[in-house]
Phi, psi and omega in degrees: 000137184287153150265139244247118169225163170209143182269076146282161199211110160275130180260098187284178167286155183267140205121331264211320162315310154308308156330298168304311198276336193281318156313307178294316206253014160282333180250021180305001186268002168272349173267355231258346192249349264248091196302123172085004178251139171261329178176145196217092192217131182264129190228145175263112171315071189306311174316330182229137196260010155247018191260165139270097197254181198220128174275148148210092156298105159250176178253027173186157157324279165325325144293326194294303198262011158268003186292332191263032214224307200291136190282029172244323186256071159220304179283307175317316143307346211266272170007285171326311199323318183296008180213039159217130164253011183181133199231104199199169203177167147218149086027094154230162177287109154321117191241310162163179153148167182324141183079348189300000000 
């Protein structure tokens, strides 16, 4: 099975990313048990001071998408929603290279 990776991007309300970013990785232990997730890691945009952006590896398509199914990454969005004004990724295919 290929493995499934995304460039997501969070936009916070402004002000609101520290905050944001501060939610999310306070609840890193719901990804951290997460079946099928390889890596999940959140970066502070330098250049703009409300984005977030999000590494992600699963070892499927398919893992990826029952992690947004599990009611622990439900609540945590649920939580979150009020301090993101924009939501946004890309999609790309894993080809190969260190950590792979």
């Amino acid at each position: 099975m290929e493995k499934y990776a995304m460039f997501g991007k969070l936009t916070a309300k402004p002000g609101q990313r520290d905050e944001l970013a501060r939610m999310m990785l306070e609840s890193s232990g719901t990804l951290e048990d997460m079946e099928g997730c390889i890596y999940y890691i959140l970066h502070e945009a330098e250049d703009n001071p409300d984005d977030l952006w999000i590494t992600e590896l699963w070892e499927s398509k398919e893992a990826h998408a029952a992690s947004l199914k599990n009611e622990k990454v439900l609540e945590l969005i649920g939580r979150c929603r009020h301090l993101i004004a924009e939501a946004g990724g890309i999609k790309v295919r894993p080809i190969g290279g260190k950590g792979f």
